[in-house]
N, C-alpha and C positions, 0 to 999 in steps of 0.2 A: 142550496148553493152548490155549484159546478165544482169538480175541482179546479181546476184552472183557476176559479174566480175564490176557493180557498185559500190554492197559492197566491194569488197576485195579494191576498189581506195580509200572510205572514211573511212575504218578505217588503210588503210599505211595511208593516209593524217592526221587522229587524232594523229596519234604516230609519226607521224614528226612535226605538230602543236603544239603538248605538250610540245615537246622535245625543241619549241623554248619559251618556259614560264619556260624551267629548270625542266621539268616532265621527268622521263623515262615511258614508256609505251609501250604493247605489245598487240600483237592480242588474244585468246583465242576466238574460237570460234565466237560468235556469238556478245562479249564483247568484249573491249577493257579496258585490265585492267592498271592501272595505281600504285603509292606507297600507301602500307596499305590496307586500306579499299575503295579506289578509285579506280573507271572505268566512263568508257563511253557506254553508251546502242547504238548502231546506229540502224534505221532502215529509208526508203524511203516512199512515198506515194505521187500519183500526184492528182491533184487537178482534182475535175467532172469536165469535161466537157471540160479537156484542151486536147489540141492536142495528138496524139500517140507518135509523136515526140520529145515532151516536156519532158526536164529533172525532175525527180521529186524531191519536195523536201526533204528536210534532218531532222528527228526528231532524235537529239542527246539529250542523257540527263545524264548529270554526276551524279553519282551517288556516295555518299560521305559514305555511309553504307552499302560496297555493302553485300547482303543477308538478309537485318535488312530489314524486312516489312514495321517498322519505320522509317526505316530513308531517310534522304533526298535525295531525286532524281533533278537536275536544269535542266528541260525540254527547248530548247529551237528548234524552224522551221528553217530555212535557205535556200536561194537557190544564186545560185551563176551563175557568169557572164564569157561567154570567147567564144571561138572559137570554139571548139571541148565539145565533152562531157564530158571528162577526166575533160579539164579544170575548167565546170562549177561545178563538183562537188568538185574538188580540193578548189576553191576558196568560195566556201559555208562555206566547213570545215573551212579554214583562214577567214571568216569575223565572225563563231562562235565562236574562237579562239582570234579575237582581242576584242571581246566584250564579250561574255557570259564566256568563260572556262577565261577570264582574271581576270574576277568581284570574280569567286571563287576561282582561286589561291592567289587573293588579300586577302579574306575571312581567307584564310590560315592562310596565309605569315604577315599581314597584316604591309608592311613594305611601303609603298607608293609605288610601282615600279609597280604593273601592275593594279594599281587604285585609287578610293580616299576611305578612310572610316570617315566617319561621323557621329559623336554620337547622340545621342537625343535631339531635341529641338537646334540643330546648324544651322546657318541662311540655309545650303544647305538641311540639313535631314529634317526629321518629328518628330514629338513627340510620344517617348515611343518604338522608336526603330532606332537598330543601323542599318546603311545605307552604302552598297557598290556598286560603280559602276567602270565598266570596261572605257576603251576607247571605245568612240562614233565614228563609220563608218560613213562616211559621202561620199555618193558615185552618181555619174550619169557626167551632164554635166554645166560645169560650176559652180560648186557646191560649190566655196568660199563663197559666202555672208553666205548659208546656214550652212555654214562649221563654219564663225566667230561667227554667231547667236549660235549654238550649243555651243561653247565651252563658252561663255560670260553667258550662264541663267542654273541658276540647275533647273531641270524639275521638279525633285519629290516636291518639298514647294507645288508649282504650281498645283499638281495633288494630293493630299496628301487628298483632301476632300472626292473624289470619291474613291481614291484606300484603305484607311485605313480599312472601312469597310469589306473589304474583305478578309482580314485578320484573322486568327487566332491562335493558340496555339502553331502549329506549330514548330518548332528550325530555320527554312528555309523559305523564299518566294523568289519566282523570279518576276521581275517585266520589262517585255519587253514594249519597246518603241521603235515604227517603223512610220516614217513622212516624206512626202515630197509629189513630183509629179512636178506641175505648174498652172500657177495662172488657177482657173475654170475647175483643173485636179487632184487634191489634194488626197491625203490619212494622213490619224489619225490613230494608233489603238496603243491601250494599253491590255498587257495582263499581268495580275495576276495570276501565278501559271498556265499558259500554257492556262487558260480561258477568252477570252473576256470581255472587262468590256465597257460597251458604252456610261457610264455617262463619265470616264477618256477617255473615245476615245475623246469626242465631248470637253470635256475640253482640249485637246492636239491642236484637231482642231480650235482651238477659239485660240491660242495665236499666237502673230505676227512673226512667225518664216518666213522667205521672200519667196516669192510667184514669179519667176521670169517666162519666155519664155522658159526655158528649164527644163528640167525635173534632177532633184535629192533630195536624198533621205536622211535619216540618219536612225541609227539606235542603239539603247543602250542596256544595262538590267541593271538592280539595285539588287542588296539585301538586305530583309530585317531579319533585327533576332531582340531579345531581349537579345540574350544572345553572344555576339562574340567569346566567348572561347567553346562555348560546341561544336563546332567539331575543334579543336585546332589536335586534335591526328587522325584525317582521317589519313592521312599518314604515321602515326605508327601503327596503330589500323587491327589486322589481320582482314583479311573478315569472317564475320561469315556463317558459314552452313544452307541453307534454310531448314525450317522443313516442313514436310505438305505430300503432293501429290508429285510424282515421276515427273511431268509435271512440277514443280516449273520455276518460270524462275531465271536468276541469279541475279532479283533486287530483288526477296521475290516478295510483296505485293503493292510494292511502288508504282506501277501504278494506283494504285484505293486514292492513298492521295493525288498525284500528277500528274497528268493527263497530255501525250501528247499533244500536241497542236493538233487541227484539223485541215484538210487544209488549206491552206492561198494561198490565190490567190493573194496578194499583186504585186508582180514580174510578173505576167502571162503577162502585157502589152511588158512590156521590154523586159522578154525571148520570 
């Protein structure tokens, strides 16, 4: 498969994945735009050193402002499992869609149905800011215990020492958690706004989440704000016009406040 004919799978898969969160959404180009001031950026990238073969993966970032330099972008990596190639990229798109694009429609919406929000200083959040999380993927083999353990412990309390710091002024953080493997096979990794943090990796890694013979995985995103009403009107709020250079892309500037994720080789063993 081309790229091009890559791309044109994952953004029909965002605009049928939205559409199951109650989104309508359309292609445009190189964007996929969504209601108001909402899109989704897609673009592909595979990891050094992985095979020719290998699906790459998916750097999706919703983008809640779109043409605002300022404004929020929710960067999230993905790669996805199946038989064909179609299928891995289709199902990248759906496990973005149950976890990341769910934590911001909850952000929206903020009505319980595609997450939890948690206000400041509540036994699950952190202090000094309001906290949303999607539904936890929990995927491989045999993956119940790891599956009960996820949905029984909030992670963020847990990790709130390391990841605070990284924090700032911001309206927006995205806050990616991806764990599992098997026992003496493991992975940790915490990312902060699309960036690596490795004091919150090793702190992920240090908690007793089960360790069994077979290998799986979980995977969440959180958000954090100070404020949960200032993008209330994404979805009424027209897109605004990039100013600048003719080269502009259609998120403005947003990529240099909010940074794609860089490769992740997390999945290379699997796929």
């Amino acid at each position: 498969m081309r790229a091009e004919q890559r791309l044109d799978v994952i953004r029909r898969s965002v605009v049928r994945e939205m559409a199951a969160l109650g989104r309508r959404f359309h292609v445009d180009e190189q964007v996929v735009h969504g209601p108001g001031s909402t899109a989704v950026a897609v673009r592909e990238h595979r990891d050094p050193g992985a095979d020719a073969g290998a699906v790459p993966h998916l750097d999706l970032g919703y983008a809640l402002r779109l043409g605002d330099g300022e404004g929020p972008v929710v960067w999230d990596c993905v790669s996805g499992l199946g038989r064909t190639e179609e299928q891995r990229l289709e199902n990248g798109v759906r496990m973005w869609r149950t976890t990341t694009a769910a934590a911001v429609v909850e952000l929206l919406e903020r009505r319980g149905v595609h997450g939890d929000v948690f206000p400041p200083g509540a036994p699950a959040g952190v202090p000094g800011w309001y906290s949303v999380q999607g539904p936890a993927a929990v995927f491989g083999f045999r993956s119940e215990p790891l599956s009960a353990w996820v949905e029984g412990n909030h992670l963020l309390p847990a990790l709130a020492v390391e990841v605070l710091p990284h924090l700032d002024e911001r309206v927006l953080h995205g806050v990616r958690l991806f764990f599992g493997g098997r026992a003496n096979d493991e992975i940790a990794e915490v990312r902060v706004d699309g960036e690596p943090v490795p004091a919150a990796s090793a702190a992920l890694r240090a908690l007793d989440w089960p360790r069994g013979e077979h290998l799986a995985w979980a995977r969440c995103h959180l958000l954090l704000t100070r404020d949960p009403d200032a993008l209330r009107d994404a979805e009424t709020a027209s897109p605004k016009t990039p100013s600048g250079p003719s080269d502009a892309t259609p998120l403005g500037d947003a990529r240099t406040r909010s940074q794609p994720p860089a490769p992740m080789a997390l999945l290379r063993r699997l796929l």
